[in-house]
Every structure is written in structure tokens, then in C-alpha cells.
C-alpha positions as CSV (number, residue, x, y, z in Angstrom):
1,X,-23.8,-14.5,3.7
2,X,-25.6,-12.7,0.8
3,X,-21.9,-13.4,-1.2
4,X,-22.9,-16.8,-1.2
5,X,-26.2,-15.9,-3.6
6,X,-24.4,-13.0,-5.5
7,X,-21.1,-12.2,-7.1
8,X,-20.1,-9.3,-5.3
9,X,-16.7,-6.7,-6.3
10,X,-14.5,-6.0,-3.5
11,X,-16.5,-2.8,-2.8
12,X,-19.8,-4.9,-2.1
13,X,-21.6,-4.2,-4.9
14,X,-22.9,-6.6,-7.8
15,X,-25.7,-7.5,-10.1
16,X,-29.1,-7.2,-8.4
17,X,-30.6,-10.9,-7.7
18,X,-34.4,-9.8,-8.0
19,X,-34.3,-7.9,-11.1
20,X,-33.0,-8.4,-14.9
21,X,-29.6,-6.4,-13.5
22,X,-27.0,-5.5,-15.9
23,X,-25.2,-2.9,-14.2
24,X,-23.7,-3.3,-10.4
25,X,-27.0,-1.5,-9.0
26,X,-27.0,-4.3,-5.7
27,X,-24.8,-3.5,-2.6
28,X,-24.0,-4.8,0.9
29,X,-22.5,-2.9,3.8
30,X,-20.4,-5.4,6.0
31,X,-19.8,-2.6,8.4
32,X,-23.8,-1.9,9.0
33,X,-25.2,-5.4,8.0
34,X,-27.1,-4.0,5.4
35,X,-27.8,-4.8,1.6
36,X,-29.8,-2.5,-0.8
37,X,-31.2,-2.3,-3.9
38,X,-30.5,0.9,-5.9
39,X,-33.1,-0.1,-8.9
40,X,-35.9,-0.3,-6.6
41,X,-35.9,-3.6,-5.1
42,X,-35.5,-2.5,-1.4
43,X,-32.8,-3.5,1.3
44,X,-32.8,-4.5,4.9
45,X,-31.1,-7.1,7.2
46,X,-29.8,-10.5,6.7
47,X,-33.4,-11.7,6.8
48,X,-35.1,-9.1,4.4
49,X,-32.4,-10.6,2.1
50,X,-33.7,-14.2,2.3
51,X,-37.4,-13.7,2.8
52,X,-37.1,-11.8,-0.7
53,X,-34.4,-14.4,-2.0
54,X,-36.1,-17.5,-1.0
55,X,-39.9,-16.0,-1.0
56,X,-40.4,-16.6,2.2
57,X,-42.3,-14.9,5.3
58,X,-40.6,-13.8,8.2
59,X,-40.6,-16.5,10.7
60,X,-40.0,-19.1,7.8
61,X,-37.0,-17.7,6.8
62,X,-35.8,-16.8,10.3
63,X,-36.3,-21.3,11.2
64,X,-34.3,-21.6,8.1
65,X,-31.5,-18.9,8.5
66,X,-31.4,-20.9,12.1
67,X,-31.0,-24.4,10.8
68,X,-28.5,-22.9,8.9
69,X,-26.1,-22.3,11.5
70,X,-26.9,-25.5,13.3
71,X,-25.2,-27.1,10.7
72,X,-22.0,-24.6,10.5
């Protein structure tokens, strides 16, 4: 999902999307669901990733992560 919003190496990592980035400092872990910041910008779930992404709160992302797969 996330490598949809970011450009991400074969090892998961890439340029941050919430801060002025210039070196790989973002990563996701397919195997643990997980994505993290390692400038500072925290990390979580799936939905951590699009609350911060979209600037939403928790149950509007979650309806829009939802109506998201109802159209997949």
C-alpha cells in the first residue's frame, strides 16, 4: 500500500514522505506490517501511515482505507 505514496528500494526503504528527506531514512516491513520513520517522524500500521499521510483522524482514515477496498 504505502508503495503507492513512496518510492521504495527493494529493501523497503525510501525518502521519508513527512519530512524534507534526502537520504532513504523511511522503511516498511512487509513481513510485520509496519513502516517507520528513522528521522523522527514515527511509524505504525497501515492506518498510522494514512492518518499522518492524508491528515486525517483515526476513524476518518479507517472509512476511507475501507472505501478503498470496496472499489478493489
Amino acid at each position: 500500500f504505502v508503495s503507492q505514496y513512496v518510492e521504495l528500494s527493494t529493501d523497503g526503504r525510501g525518502l521519508c514522505p513527512f519530512h524534507n528527506d534526502k537520504r532513504a531514512s523511511f522503511s516498511v516491513n512487509d513481513e510485520e506490517n509496519y513502516w517507520h520513520c528513522f528521522a523522527g517522524c514515527g511509524g505504525g500500521s497501515i492506518i498510522d501511515f494514512w492518518m499522518k499521510f492524508k491528515d486525517y483522524d483515526f476513524v476518518t482514515a479507517i472509512n476511507d482505507l475501507g472505501n478503498r477496498l470496496e472499489l478493489n
